[in-house]
Structure formats: structure tokens, C-alpha cells
LOLUMZA-932828 format. One record per residue (C-alpha): x, y, z; residue in one letter; residue number from 1. Coordinates in nm, 2 decimals. Layout:
! residues N
+--------+--------+--------+----+-----+
|   east |  north |     up | aa |   i |
+--------+--------+--------+----+-----+
|      X |      Y |      Z |  a | NUM |
...
+--------+--------+--------+----+-----+
END
This chain:
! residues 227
+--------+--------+--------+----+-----+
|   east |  north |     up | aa |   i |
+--------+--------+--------+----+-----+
|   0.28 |   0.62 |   3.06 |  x |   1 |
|   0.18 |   0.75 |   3.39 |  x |   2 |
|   0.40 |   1.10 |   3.37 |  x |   3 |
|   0.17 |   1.17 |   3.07 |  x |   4 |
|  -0.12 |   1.08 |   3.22 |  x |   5 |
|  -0.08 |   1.31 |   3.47 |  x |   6 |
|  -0.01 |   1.62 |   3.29 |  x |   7 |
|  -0.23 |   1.90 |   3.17 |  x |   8 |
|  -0.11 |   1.83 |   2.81 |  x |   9 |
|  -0.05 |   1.46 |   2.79 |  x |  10 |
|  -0.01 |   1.44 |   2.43 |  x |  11 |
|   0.18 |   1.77 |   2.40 |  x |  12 |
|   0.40 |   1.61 |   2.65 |  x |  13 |
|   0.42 |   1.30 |   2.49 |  x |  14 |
|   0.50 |   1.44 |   2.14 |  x |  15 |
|   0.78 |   1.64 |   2.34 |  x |  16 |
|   0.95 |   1.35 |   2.45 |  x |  17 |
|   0.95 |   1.12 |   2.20 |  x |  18 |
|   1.06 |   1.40 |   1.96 |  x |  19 |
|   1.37 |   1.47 |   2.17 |  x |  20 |
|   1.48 |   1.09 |   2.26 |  x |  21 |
|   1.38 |   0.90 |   1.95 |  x |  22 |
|   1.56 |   1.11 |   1.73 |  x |  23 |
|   1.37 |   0.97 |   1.38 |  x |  24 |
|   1.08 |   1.04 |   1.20 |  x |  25 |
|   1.06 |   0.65 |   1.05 |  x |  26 |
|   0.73 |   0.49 |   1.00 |  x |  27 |
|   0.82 |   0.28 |   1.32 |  x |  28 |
|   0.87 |   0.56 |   1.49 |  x |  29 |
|   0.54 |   0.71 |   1.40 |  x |  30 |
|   0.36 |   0.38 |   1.47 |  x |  31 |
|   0.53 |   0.36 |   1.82 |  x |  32 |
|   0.40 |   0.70 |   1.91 |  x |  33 |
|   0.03 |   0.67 |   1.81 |  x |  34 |
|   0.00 |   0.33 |   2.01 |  x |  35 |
|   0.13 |   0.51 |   2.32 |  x |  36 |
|  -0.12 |   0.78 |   2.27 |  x |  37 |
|  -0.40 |   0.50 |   2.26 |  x |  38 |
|  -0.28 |   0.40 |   2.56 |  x |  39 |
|  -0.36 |   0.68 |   2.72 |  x |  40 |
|  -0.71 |   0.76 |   2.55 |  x |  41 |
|  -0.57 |   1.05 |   2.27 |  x |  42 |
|  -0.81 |   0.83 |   2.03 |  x |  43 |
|  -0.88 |   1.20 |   1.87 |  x |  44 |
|  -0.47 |   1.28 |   1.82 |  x |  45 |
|  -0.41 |   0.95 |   1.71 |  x |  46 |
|  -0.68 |   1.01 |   1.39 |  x |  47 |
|  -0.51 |   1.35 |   1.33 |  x |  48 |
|  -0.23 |   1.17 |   1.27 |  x |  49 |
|  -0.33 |   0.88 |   1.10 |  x |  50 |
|  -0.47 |   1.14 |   0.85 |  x |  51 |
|  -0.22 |   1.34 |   0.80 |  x |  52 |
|   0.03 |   1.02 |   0.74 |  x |  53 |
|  -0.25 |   0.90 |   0.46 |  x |  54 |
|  -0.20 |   1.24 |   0.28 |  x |  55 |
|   0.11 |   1.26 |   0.30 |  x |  56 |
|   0.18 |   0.90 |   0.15 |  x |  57 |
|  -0.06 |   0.99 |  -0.13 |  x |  58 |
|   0.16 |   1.25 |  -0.24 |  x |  59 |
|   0.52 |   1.16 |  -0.18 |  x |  60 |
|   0.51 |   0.73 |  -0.14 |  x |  61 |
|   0.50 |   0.49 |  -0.41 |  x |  62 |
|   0.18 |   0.26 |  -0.40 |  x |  63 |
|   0.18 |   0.00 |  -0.14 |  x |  64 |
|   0.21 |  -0.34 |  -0.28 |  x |  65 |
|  -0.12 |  -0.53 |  -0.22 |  x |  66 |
|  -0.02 |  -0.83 |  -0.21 |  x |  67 |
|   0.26 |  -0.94 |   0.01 |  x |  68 |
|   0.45 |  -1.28 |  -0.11 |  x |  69 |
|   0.61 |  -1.51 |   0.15 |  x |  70 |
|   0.85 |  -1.77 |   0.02 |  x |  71 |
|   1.15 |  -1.95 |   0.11 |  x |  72 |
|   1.49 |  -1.86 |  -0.08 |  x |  73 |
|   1.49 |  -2.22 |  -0.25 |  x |  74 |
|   1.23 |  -2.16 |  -0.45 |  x |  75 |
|   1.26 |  -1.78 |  -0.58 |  x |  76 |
|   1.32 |  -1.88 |  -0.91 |  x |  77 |
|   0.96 |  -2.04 |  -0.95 |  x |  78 |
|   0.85 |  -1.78 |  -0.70 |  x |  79 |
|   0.93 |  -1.52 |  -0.94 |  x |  80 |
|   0.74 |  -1.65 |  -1.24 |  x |  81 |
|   0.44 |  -1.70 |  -0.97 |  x |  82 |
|   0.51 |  -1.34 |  -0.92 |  x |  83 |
|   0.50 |  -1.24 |  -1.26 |  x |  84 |
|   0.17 |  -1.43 |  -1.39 |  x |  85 |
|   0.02 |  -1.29 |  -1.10 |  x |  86 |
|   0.08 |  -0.90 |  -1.18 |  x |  87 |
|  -0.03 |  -1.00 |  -1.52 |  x |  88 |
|  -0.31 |  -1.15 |  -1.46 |  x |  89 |
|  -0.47 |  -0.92 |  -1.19 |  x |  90 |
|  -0.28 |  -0.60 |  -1.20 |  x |  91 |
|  -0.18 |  -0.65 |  -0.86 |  x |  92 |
|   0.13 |  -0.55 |  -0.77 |  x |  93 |
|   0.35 |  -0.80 |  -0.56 |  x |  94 |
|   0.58 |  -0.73 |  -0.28 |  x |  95 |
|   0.86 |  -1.00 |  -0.17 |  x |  96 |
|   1.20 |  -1.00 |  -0.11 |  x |  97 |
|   1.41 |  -1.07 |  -0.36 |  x |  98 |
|   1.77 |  -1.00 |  -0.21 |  x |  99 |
|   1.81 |  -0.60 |  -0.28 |  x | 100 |
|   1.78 |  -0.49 |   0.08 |  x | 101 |
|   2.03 |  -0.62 |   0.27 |  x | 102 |
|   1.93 |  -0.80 |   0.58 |  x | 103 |
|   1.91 |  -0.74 |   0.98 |  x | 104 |
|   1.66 |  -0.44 |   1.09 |  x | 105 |
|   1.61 |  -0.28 |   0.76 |  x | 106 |
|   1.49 |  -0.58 |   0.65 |  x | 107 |
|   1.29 |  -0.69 |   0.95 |  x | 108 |
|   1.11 |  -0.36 |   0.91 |  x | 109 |
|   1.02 |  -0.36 |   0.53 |  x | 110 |
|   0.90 |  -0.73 |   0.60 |  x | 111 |
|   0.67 |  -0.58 |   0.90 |  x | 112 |
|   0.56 |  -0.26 |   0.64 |  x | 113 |
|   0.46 |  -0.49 |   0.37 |  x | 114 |
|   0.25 |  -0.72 |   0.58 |  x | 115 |
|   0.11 |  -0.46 |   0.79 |  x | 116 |
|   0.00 |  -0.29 |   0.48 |  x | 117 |
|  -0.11 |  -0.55 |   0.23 |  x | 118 |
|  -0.43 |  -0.64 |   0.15 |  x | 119 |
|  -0.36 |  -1.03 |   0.12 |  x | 120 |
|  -0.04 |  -1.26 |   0.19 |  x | 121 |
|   0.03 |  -1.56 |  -0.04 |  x | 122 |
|   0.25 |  -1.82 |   0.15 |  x | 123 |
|   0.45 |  -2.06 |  -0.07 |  x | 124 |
|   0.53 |  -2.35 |   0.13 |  x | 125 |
|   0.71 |  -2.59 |   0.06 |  x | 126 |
|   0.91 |  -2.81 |   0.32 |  x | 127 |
|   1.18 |  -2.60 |   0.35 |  x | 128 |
|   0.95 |  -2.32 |   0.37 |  x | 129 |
|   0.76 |  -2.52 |   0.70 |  x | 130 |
|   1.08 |  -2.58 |   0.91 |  x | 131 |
|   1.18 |  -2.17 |   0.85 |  x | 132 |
|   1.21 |  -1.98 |   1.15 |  x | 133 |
|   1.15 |  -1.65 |   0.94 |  x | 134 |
|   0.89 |  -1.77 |   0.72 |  x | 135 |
|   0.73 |  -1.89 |   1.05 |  x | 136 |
|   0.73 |  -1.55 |   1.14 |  x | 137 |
|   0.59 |  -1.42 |   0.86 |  x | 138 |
|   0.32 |  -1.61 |   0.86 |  x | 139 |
|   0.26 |  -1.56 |   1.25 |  x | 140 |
|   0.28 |  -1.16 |   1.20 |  x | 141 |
|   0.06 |  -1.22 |   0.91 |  x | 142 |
|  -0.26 |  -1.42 |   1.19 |  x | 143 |
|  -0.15 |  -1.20 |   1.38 |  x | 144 |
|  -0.28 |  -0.87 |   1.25 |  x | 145 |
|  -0.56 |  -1.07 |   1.07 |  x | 146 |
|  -0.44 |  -1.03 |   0.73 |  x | 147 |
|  -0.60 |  -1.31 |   0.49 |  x | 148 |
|  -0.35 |  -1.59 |   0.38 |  x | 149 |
|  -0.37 |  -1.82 |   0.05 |  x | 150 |
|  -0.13 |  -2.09 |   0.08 |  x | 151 |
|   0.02 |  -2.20 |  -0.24 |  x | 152 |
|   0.19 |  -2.53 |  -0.24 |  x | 153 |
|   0.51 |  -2.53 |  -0.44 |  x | 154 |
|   0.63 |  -2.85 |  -0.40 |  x | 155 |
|   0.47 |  -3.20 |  -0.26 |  x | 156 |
|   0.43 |  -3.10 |   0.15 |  x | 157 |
|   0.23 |  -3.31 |   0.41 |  x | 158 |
|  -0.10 |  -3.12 |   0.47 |  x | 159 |
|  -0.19 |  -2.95 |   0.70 |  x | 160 |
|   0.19 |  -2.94 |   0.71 |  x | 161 |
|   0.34 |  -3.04 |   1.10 |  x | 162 |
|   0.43 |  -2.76 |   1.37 |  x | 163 |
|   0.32 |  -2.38 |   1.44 |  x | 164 |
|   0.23 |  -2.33 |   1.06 |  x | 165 |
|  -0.06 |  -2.63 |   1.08 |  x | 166 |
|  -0.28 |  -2.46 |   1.33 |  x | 167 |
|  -0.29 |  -2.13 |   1.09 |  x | 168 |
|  -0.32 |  -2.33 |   0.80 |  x | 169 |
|  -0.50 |  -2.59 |   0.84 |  x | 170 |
|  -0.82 |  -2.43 |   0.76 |  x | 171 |
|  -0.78 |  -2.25 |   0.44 |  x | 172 |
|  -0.82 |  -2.37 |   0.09 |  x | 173 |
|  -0.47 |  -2.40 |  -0.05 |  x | 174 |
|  -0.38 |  -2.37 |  -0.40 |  x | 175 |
|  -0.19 |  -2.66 |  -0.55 |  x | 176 |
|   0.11 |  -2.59 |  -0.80 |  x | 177 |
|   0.29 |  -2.91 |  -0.72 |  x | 178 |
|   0.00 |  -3.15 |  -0.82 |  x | 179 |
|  -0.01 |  -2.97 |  -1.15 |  x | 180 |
|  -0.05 |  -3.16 |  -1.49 |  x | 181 |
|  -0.09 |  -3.50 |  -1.26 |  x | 182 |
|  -0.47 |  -3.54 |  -1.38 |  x | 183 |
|  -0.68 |  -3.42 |  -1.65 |  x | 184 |
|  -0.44 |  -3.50 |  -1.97 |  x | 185 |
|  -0.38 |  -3.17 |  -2.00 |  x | 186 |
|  -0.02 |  -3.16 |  -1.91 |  x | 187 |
|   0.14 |  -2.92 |  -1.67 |  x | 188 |
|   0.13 |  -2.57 |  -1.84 |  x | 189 |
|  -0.19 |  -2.60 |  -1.89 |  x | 190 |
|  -0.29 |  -2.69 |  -1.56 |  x | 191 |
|  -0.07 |  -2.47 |  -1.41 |  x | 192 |
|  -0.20 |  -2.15 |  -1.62 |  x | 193 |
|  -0.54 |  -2.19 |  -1.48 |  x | 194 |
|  -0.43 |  -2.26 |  -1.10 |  x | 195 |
|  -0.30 |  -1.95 |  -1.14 |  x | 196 |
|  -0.54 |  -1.78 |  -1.29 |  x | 197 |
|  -0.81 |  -1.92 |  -1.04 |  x | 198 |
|  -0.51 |  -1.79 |  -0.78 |  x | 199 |
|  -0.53 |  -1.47 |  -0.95 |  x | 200 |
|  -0.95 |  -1.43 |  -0.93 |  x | 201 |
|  -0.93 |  -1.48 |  -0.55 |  x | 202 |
|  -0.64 |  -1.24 |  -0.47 |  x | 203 |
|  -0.87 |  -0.96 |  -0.68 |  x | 204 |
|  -1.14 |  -1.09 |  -0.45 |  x | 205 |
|  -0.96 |  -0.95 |  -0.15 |  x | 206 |
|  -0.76 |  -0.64 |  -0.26 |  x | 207 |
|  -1.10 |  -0.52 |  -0.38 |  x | 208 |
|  -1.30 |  -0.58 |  -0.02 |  x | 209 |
|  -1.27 |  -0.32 |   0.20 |  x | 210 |
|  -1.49 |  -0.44 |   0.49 |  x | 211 |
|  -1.33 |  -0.75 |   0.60 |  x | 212 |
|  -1.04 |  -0.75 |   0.84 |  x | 213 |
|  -0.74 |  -0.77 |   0.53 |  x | 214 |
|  -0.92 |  -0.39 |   0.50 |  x | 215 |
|  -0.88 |  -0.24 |   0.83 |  x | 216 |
|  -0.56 |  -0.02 |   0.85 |  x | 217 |
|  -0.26 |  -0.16 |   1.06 |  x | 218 |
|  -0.34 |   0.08 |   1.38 |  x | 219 |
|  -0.72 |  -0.02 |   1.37 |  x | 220 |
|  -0.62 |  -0.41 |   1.36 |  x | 221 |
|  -0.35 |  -0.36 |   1.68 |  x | 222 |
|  -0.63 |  -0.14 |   1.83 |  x | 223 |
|  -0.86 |  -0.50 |   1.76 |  x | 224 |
|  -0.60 |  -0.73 |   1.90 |  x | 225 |
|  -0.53 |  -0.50 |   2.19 |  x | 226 |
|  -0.87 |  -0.49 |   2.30 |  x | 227 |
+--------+--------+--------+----+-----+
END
């Protein structure tokens, strides 16, 4: 960073460089570049640019997703219906993966996208879902850049549930599926339906506040954690 630093045009320079050894003009790529130029105090570039990328999106990129869904491959089949009563219900719409992408960076970076630029993350555990090194990441990348989490319990897991996960979750009110039609003589669709429902209320909660930290855009929230 200190070559820029030092020139008369830092961020001229900057955008020089980057434009002739990066060769792409990904989302990454654009995210790598404004954190450099906050590095070096370009706070007034970096807004140009973070404008610019908002207007473009509005005209040529598909609504972001506002809710980002993390879940553990052994239980998409229930995570789908979750999925489902959830768009109806709300009107959200629901980002997870569900197998179409392929896998290694590609995948790594679409994960990143749609937690950096959700407005809420719902995290299904279940055990399998607590001893996952990915699903672990997700919902580290997901503290990380202060996004809120609802855990939803899929199936019967020790709570808080043991390792890394327990120290993020071990404060938040978690929404119980697996307990479902266990009390009340309802029976389990019943209870289930208004679990989600209740789910549903606090997710719309969220996507609608724009003041809390789920609000902030993914540059001011790395500016936060930076600082």
C-alpha cells in the first residue's frame, strides 16, 4: 500500500494497477479494491463507487435474497418446505444452496454474496449441522460481519449445542421444529404451522429495520470490524 501512498494520484494509481493485474471485474474483485482504498484514506472514491455499484445492481441484478438459509445437506428435504412456508408467509425471498452451483470457489463466493448481502441468516442445526466444518463457517462469516442469526432446531440437539457454534448461539432465542406437536394436543402440523409463522413475523421484523447492524451494507460492516 505504501507505492500508492506515495504518489500524487494514489487512487488513480491504484485503479491502474489493479485494472492491469487482476484481470476481472467480479464483485470480489470490486470489494478487494474499495477495501485497499480505505486503507489508504480514499473514504470519498470508495462512496463513488459504492454508488455507482448500487445503481448499477438496480438496473441489471436480480433482487438480493433477504434472507440467507444455512443448513446441512441431510436435511434439505425439510429445509425446503421450511423454505417454502417461509416465502409464503412473509414474501421474503430465501437464498440457500440447493446443489445447482457446483462447488469449490464459485461456490465459496455465492455463499460469501448471500451472507454479506442478506438482511437476516436462519441456521438449521441439527447435529450433523453442529459438527460441519462449512456450516461452521457459515455461521462464523455470518458473527462475523454482524448479520442477525435465528437458529431453527430441526431435529432434537443439545442446547446451546457443544463447540465453536455454542458461543454464537448460545444467546439467541431459537425456534423449535423438532419439539413440534410434543405438547398442547394439537398435533404436529398444527404446531408446526404456527412456529413458523411466529418464525416468519420475526424474519419480517428484520428485513424491514434498516438501522440495526443486519442494515449496514457489507463495506460499512468490514469498515466496523476493521476499526
Amino acid at each position: 500500500m505504501e507505492q500508492f501512498e506515495d504518489t500524487l494520484e494514489p487512487s488513480l494509481a491504484l485503479f491502474r494497477d489493479w485494472l492491469s493485474s487482476s484481470g476481472s471485474n467480479t464483485k470480489l474483485s470490486v470489494e478487494m479494491l474499495t477495501a485497499c482504498l480505505e486503507e489508504i484514506k480514499r473514504h470519498a472514491v470508495v462512496e463513488v463507487i459504492v454508488v455507482a455499484e448500487a445503481v448499477e445492481e438496480d438496473f441489471d441484478a436480480p433482487a438480493t435474497p433477504q434472507v440467507f438459509i444455512s443448513y446441512h445437506w441431510d436435511s434439505q428435504e425439510e429445509v425446503l418446505l421450511l423454505r417454502a412456508e417461509i416465502e409464503r408467509r412473509s414474501g421474503l425471498s430465501c437464498w440457500m444452496d440447493v446443489g445447482q452451483m457446483g462447488g469449490g470457489d464459485y461456490l465459496y463466493n455465492q455463499i460469501y454474496r448471500g451472507i454479506s448481502q442478506c438482511r437476516v441468516v436462519v441456521a438449521c442445526v441439527t447435529p450433523r449441522y453442529v459438527v460441519s466444518d462449512s456450516c461452521c463457517k457459515e455461521v462464523s462469516l455470518s458473527d462475523l460481519l454482524r448479520k442477525p442469526v435465528i437458529p431453527v432446531v430441526m431435529e432434537r440437539t443439545p442446547w446451546p449445542p457443544p463447540g465453536a457454534m455454542g458461543v454464537i448461539f448460545s444467546p439467541l432465542i431459537y425456534v423449535d421444529l423438532a419439539g413440534c406437536g410434543g405438547h398442547g394436543g394439537r398435533g404436529r402440523g398444527a404446531d408446526w404451522k404456527e412456529k413458523v409463522h411466529d418464525l416468519a413475523s420475526r424474519l419480517l421484523s428484520y428485513s424491514s429495520s434498516t438501522s440495526s447492524a443486519g442494515g449496514r451494507s457489507s463495506q460499512q460492516r468490514m469498515r466496523y470490524t476493521l476499526l
